[in-house]
C-alpha positions as CSV (number, residue, x, y, z in Angstrom):
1,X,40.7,-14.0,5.5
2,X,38.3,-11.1,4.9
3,X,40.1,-7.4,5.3
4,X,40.4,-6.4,9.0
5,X,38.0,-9.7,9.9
6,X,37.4,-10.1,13.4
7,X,37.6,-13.9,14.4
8,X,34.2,-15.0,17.0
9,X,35.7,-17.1,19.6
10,X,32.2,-17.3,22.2
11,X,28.9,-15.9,21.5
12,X,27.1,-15.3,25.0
13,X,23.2,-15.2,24.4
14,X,21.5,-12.2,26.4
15,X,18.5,-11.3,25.2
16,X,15.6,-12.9,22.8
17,X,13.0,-10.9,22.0
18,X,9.8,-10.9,19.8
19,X,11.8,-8.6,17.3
20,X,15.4,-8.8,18.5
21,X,18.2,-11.0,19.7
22,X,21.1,-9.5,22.0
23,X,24.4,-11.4,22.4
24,X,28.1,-10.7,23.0
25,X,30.7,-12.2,21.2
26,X,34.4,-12.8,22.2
27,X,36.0,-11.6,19.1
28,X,40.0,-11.9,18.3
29,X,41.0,-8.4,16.2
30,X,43.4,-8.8,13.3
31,X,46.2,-7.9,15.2
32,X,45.7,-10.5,17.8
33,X,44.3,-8.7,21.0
34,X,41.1,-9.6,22.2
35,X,37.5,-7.4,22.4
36,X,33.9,-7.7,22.8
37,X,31.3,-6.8,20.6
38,X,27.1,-6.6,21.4
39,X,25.6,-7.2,18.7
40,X,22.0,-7.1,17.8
41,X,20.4,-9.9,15.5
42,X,17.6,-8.8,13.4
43,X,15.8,-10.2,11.1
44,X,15.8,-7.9,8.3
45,X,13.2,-5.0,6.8
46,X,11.7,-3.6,4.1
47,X,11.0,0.0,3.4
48,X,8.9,1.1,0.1
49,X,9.4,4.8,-1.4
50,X,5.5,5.1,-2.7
51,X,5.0,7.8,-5.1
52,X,1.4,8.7,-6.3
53,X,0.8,9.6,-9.9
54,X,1.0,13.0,-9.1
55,X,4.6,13.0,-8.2
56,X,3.6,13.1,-4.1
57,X,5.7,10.8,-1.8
58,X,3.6,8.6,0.7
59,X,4.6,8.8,4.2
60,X,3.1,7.3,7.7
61,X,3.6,9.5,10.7
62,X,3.9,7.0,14.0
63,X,5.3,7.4,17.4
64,X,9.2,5.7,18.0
65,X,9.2,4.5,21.5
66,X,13.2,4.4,21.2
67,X,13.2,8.3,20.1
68,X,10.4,9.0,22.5
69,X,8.8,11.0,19.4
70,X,6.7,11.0,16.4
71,X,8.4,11.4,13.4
72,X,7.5,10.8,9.5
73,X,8.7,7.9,7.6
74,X,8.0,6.0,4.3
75,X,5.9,2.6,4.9
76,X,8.2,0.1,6.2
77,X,8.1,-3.4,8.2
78,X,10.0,-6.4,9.4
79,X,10.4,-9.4,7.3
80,X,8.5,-12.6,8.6
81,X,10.0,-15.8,8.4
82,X,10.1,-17.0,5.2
83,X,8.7,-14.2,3.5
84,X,10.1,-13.2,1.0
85,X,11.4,-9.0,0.5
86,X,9.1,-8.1,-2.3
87,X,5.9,-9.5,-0.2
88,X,7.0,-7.9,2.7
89,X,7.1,-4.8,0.7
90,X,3.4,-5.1,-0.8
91,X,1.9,-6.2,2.7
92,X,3.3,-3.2,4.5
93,X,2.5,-0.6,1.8
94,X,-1.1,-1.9,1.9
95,X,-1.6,-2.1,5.9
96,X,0.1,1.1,6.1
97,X,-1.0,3.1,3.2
98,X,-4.2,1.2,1.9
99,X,-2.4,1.7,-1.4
100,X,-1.6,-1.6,-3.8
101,X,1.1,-0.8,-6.5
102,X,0.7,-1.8,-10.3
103,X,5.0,-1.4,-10.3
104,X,7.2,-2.6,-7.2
105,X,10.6,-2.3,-8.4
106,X,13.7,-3.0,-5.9
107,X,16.5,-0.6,-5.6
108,X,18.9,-1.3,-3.4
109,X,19.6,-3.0,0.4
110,X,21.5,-1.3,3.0
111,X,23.0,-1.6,6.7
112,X,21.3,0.4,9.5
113,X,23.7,0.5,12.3
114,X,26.6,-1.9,11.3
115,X,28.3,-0.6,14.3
116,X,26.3,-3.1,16.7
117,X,23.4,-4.4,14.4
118,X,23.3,-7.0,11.2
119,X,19.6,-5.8,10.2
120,X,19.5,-5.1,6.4
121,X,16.8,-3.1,4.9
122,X,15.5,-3.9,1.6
123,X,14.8,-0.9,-0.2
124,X,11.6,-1.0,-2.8
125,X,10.0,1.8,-4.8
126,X,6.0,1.5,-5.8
127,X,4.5,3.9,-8.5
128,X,1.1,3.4,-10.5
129,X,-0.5,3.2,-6.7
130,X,-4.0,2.3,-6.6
131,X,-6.8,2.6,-3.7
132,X,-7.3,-1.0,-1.6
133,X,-10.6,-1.3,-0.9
134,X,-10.6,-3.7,2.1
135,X,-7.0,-3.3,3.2
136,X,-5.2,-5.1,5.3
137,X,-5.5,-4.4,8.8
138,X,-2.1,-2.8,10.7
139,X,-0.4,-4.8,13.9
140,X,-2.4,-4.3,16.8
141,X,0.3,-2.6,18.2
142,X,0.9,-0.3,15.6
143,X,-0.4,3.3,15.4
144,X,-0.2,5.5,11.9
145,X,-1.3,7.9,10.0
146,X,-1.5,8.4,6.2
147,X,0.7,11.9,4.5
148,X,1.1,12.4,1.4
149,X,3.8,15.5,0.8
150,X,5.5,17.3,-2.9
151,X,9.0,16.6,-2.8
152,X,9.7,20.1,-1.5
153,X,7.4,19.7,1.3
154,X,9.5,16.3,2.0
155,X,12.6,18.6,1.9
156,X,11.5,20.4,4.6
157,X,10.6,17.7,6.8
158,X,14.1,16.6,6.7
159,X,15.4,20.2,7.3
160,X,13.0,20.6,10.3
161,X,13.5,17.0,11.6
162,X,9.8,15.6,11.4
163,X,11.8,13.0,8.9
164,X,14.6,12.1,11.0
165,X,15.0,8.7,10.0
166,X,17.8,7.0,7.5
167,X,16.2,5.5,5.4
168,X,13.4,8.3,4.8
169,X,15.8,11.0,4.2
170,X,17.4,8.5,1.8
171,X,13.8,8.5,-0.1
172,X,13.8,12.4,0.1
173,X,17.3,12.4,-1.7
174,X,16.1,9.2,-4.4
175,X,13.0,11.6,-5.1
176,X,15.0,14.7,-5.5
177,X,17.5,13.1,-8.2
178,X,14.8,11.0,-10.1
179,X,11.4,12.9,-10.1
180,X,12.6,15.0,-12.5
181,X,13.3,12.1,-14.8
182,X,10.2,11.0,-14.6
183,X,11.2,8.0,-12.2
């Protein structure tokens, strides 16, 4: 038995969207009393920290439905079936950015909300960038537009809140620890 593991006794399916699934489970805590979690089912991400040959990070500014804002991110996107993290990573730089990478290197994966979500976010950094000439077009739903900030600038963002995100902030701090090593 996994440390504190909470045993599923009923999964009750609520919602299933084009991105998301809802359901509660009946779960039985380690110490024998009984609970219910909700728990979103996603199907993973990727997020790419893009940094031009000139030490700039590469950012998308989009609207956030959820936060009822814009804010600034790095290029990110949700993993289609079968598709495997690395692809997902080059597809989304490109229809986001317009920008290929010579080097895709991955760095790590992380939770997002493992308080009531299982989506993972595969976490990708992309230097000797190059122009696309005929990129890929974005999701027809899917609004952005191209920034391209110094680290300090970056900094700021986070301070001020324009980055407001996780997984950007995350980027801001990689940036911060490794530009000076020369990535």
């Amino acid at each position: 038995m996994k440390k504190f593991e909470e045993k599923t006794t009923k999964t009750t399916p609520i919602y299933d969207g084009k991105i998301v699934k809802l359901q509660v489970d009946d779960v039985m805590l380690p110490d024998g009393q009984v609970a219910k979690r909700e728990i979103i089912k996603h199907p993973g991400a990727v997020a790419v920290i893009a940094v031009t040959d000139e030490g700039k990070l590469v950012l998308v500014e989009q609207y956030r439905k959820a936060l009822e804002r814009s804010i600034v991110e790095i290029p990110a996107g949700k993993l289609e079936p079968g598709e495997e993290p690395a692809m997902t990573a080059r597809r989304e730089l490109e229809e986001e950015t317009g920008y290929g990478a010579h080097s895709l290197t991955y760095l790590q994966t992380f939770a997002t909300s493992p308080g009531f979500a299982d989506e993972v976010i595969h976490l990708y950094v992309a230097k000797d960038l190059y122009n696309i000439d005929n990129k890929a077009a974005l999701d027809e739903d899917e609004f952005v537009e191209l920034i391209e900030v110094s680290l300090e600038v970056a900094q700021s963002m986070v301070a001020d809140q324009r980055i407001f995100d996780a997984k950007t902030a995350f980027a801001v701090l990689w940036l911060a620890a490794h530009l000076e090593n020369n990535l």
